[in-house]
Every structure is written in C-alpha cells, then in structure tokens.
N, C-alpha and C positions, 0 to 999 in steps of 0.2 A: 400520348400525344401532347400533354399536357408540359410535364417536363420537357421534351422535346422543342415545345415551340417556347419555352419560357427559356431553356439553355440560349438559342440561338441567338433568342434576343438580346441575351443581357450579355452573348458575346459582343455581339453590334455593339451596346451601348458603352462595355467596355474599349472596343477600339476606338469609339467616336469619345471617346473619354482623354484616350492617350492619343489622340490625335492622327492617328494610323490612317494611311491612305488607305489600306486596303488589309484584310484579315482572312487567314484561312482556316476552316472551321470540319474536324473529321470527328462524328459520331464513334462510340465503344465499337460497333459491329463492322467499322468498314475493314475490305480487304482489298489489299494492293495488287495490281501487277506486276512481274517480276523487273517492267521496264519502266515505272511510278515514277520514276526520278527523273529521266528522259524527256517524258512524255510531258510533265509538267514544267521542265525547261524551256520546250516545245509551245508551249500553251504560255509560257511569260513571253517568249522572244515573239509570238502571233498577236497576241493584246498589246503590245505596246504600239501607242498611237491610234487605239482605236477607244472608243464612247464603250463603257460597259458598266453595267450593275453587278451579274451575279456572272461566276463560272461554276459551271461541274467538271469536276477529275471524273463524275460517273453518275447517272439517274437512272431510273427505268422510265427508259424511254418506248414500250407497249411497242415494241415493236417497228417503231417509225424510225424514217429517217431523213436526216437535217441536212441542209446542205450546207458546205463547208464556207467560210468566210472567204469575203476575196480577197484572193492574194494570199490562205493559209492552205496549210496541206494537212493539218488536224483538228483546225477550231472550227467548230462547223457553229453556227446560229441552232440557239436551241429556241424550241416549240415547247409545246406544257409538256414539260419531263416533271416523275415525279421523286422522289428520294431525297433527304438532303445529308447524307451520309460524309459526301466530301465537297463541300461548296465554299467559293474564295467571294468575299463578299467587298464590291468597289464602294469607297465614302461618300460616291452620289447613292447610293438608296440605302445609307445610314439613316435618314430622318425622316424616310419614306416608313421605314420598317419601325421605327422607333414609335412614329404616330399610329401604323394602323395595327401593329400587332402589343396587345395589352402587355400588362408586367408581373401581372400578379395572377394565383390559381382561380381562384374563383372567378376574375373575369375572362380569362384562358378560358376556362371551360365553358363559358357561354360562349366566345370567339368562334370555338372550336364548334360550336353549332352549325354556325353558318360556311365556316371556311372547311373543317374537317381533320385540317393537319397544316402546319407550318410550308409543309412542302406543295398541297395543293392552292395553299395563299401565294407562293411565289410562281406557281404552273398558270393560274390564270388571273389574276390582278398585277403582277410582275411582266409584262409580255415584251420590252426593248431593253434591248443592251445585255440578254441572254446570252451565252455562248456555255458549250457542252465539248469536248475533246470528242474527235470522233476516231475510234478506238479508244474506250474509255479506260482510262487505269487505275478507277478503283469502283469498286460493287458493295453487295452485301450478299451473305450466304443466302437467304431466299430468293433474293433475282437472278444469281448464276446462273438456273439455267433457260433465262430468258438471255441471257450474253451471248453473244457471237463465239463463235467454235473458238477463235483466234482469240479474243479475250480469257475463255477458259483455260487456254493452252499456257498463258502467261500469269496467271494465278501465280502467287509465291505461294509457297509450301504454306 
C-alpha cells in the first residue's frame, strides 16, 4: 500500500509538474477488455464539458451500482468504489491529492493508518466529480469474478 499510494502521488505531482490537464495512471496488474480502446473513447467523448476530478476505466465496486450521468450512455457517477488500478486523474484535484496524501515512506505508513490505501482515501474524502465507466474495461485478476458476466466475456486473452 505503501508504494502504491506513493507511485500515484508522485504521478500527480509529476503531471502538475508538466503542466498536464489531465493524466492516466494503470497499475502492473491491470487487465483490459477486449473493447478498452472503445470504451475509453466513449468515456472522453462523455467528460467532455462536464466538472470531474477522477475517472475509473474499472474499480470494485462491491457490488453496487451508479447511475449513469446525464445525458451519458456509459459514465455512470461513481460512489466509494475501491481499486485504483486504472484511474485518469483531472488537474482540479492535483493539489488536493498533493496536500493530503504525504511523499515519503515513513509518513505514508502512518497516512496509511488512518486512510488504509490510496484507493480508500479517494472512495471516501474524494466524493464529487467521480465518474466510473459503466461497463468497466479494465479489472484486476482478484475482482474478476466480482465483474459482470459480460465484463468477463470481454477479457482480452
């Protein structure tokens, strides 16, 4: 958890570095779906013109489910999903993330006391301008088989 939320950050800080509206950030373990390319087409052509901090290509989402933004036919508004596997990160909560998530191991690991992982700091102190693709197109091999039948199906090899 440690590395995990200290990568993410210093991705942040590197885009807020280069000046980057926006950065798309996939963990070693994620896994695509065979329509990944589509769907995230799908999910720029839906955000544009609307307020957002984070998007998910894919979280565990326990089961629940969001409902779709208006006027989109995949971005659905996410609730505390947890995963950050595949997550696009907007340059309004670059300096949000910059302040409240530390830099270095040792105060990570006390961070990590209270918050528990990167992904549950963004599930419940992150809660507006969330959005989540609904049909997700990318996972990780442990949530699979909390994924929708139809998500499985479209696994790439």
């Amino acid at each position: 958890h440690v590395g995990c939320g200290l990568s993410h950050r210093a991705v942040v800080a590197e885009a807020k570095r280069h000046g980057l509206s926006n950065v798309l950030v996939f963990e070693d373990d994620v896994l695509f779906t065979s329509d990944a390319l589509a769907g995230l087409q799908t999910a720029l052509e839906e955000l544009r013109g609307r307020d957002w901090r984070l998007l998910y290509l894919g979280a565990c989402r326990w089961r629940q489910e969001f409902p779709l933004a208006q006027g989109a036919t995949r971005l659905a508004q996410a609730g505390p999903v947890t995963c950050s596997h595949a997550v696009a990160y907007h340059e309004s909560v670059y300096d949000r993330i910059l302040s409240d998530v530390p830099g270095e191991s040792a105060a990570m690991e006390e961070w990590l006391k209270i918050h528990h992982g990167i992904d549950q700091y963004y599930a419940f102190n992150l809660t507006d301008g969330k959005y989540l693709l609904s049909r997700v197109i990318a996972t990780q091999r442990n949530i699979v088989p909390l994924e929708s039948p139809e998500v499985q199906r479209h696994l790439a090899g």
